[in-house]
Steps between C-alpha positions, in 0.01 A plus 500: 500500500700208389841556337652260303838431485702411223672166534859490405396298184326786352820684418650307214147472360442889499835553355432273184161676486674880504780376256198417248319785557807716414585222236160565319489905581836441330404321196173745428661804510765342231204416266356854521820659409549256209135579458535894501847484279337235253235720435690812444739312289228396300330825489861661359510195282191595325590843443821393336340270320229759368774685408753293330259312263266676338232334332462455080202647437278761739331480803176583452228686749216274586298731791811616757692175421754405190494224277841403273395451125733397267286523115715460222443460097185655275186342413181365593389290695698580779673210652485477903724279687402339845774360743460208741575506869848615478703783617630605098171714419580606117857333530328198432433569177784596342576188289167621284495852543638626220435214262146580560536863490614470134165342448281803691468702778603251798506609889638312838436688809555431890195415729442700836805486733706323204840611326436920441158471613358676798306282726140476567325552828315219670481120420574385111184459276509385140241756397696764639794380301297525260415837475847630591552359151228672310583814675854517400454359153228835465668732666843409296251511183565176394175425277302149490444224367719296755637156460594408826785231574486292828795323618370274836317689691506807289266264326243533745585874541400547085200308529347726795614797261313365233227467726482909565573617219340249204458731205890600511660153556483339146710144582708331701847304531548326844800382591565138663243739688285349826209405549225560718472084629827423380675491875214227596569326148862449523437412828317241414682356236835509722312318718712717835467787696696766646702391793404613856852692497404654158162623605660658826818655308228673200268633821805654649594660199178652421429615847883678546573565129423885514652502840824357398496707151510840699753346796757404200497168528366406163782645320715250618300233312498758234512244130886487387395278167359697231378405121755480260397837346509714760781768496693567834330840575166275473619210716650732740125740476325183591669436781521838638141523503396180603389553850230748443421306201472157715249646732274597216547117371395419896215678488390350132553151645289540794230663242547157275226264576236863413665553178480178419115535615449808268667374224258229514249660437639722216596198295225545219676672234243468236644494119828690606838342322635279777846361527610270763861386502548162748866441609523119531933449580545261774618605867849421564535207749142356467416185434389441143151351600410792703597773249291322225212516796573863567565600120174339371280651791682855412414439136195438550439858696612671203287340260206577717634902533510474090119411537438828699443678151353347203799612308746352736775239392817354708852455436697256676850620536859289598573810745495503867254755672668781353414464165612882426869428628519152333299519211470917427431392138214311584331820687616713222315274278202506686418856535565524148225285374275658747599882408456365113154342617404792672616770180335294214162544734566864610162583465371273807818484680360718804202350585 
């Protein structure tokens, strides 16, 4: 049997290699204690967070889970208000809320996983969304007609409601709201792409988001800027309960390109009173040729949502995407004509 022997050489060599190994045993057991105290911190967090800011509104039972509904205002048809991919749920809304309230019955309410809401189990699906909705609007007793309002991708959100549930939904306002080609459009008429960096930093996030969220480290890029109308207690509420509410948005992102899909194919809206508000203010810090590019390809979208009902019409509005923090008036305006529209042909309204 031949032994080797170690030459004197070896020495330094397995030192370095035993200093690394304890370097890196080191290191890991670091990242699961941060790991373990993140996620109790965060669990805590959430508890205190459950606790300190309750929701306007009610949280509604939709089958073992809650949805938050916040319905304010008499009348019919009900307005229903759909947020984009962001963390603020009804919060969103609250430039219009009450305006439109005064007008009829008008409800905001939080998506699976977002704000009050309980989350959902399994992967995000538009139709499920979808009937969360419906099931808390019944089992609250809120009555149809609905006029649902889309901001962005709540857009495509209202148009798969529509889609189930046709004989309550009688119109539509969508918000600046997207559209089912409009990433490859705007592509096209910016004429770029998304940066290799980009593309790698947006896979991370949707692959670790939920991870992160429960670990705590998405409250520290918890949103300090809030909309000019927000109270403290609503800032602070938003905040609070953005980490559970940024995994939800994860899982809606990764769900994006099959929304888009569905709402697609939901986009025949027949004779239903259509309203389709296009934002068209400039990005900061672009060059004037490309926004006129971007803003005429983006108009151009909106005028071919308007054509989705045979009673559609756009509005071009001076706002930037946000039409309902900029230009509340405008919205307000909007839903009015439709809830008048709708009224003066109560008889068919529900079709």
């Amino acid at each position: 049997m031949l032994i080797r022997r170690r030459h004197p050489g070896d020495r330094p060599r397995l030192k370095r290699r035993g200093r690394i190994r304890r370097v890196l045993a080191g290191l890991t057991l670091l990242v699961l204690i941060a790991a373990i105290t993140g996620a109790v911190y965060e669990a805590e967090a959430r508890r205190d967070a459950r606790k300190r800011f309750a929701p306007r509104g009610r949280l509604v039972d939709v089958g073992g889970r809650r949805i938050h509904l916040d319905c304010r205002g008499a009348g019919s048809p009900t307005v229903v208000m759909e947020n984009g991919l962001d963390t603020s749920g009804p919060l969103s809304w609250n430039t219009v809320h009450d305006d439109l309230a005064a007008i009829t019955r008008t409800c905001a309410y939080s998506r699976a996983g977002m704000m009050w809401s309980d989350p959902a189990p399994g992967a995000f699906h538009s139709d499920s969304a979808a009937r969360d909705l419906h099931r808390a609007l019944t089992a609250a007793g809120e009555r149809a007609p609905w006029v649902l309002v889309g901001h962005s991708m709540g857009g495509p959100y209202a148009l798969v409601f529509t889609a189930r549930h046709p004989r309550e939904t009688a119109g539509l306002v969508l918000v600046d709201a997207a559209h089912p080609y409009g990433r490859e459009r705007m592509g096209e008429a910016a004429g770029t792409a998304p940066g290799p960096l980009r593309r790698m930093r947006n896979a991370a996030i949707l692959a670790l988001g939920p991870t992160l969220a429960r670990l705590g480290v998405m409250r520290l890029m918890a949103p300090r800027a809030a909309p000019a109308d927000w109270t403290p207690q609503m800032a602070a509420a938003q905040r609070a309960l953005y980490p559970p509410s940024s995994a939800a948005l994860v899982r809606e992102a990764r769900a994006m390109d099959e929304t888009l899909r569905r709402a697609d194919a939901s986009r025949a809206l027949g004779d239903r009173p259509l309203i389709v508000l296009t934002a068209i203010t400039a990005l900061p810090g672009e060059s004037a040729e490309q926004e006129a590019k971007r803003l005429a390809a983006w108009k151009r979208l909106g005028a071919d949502q308007a054509s989705w009902s045979s009673r559609g019409r756009q509005q071009v509005v001076d706002a930037t995407h946000y039409i309902h923090f900029n230009r509340p008036d405008v919205v307000v305006d909007a839903v009015r004509d439709l809830v008048r529209t709708i009224r003066a042909e109560a008889p068919r309204a529900a079709r």
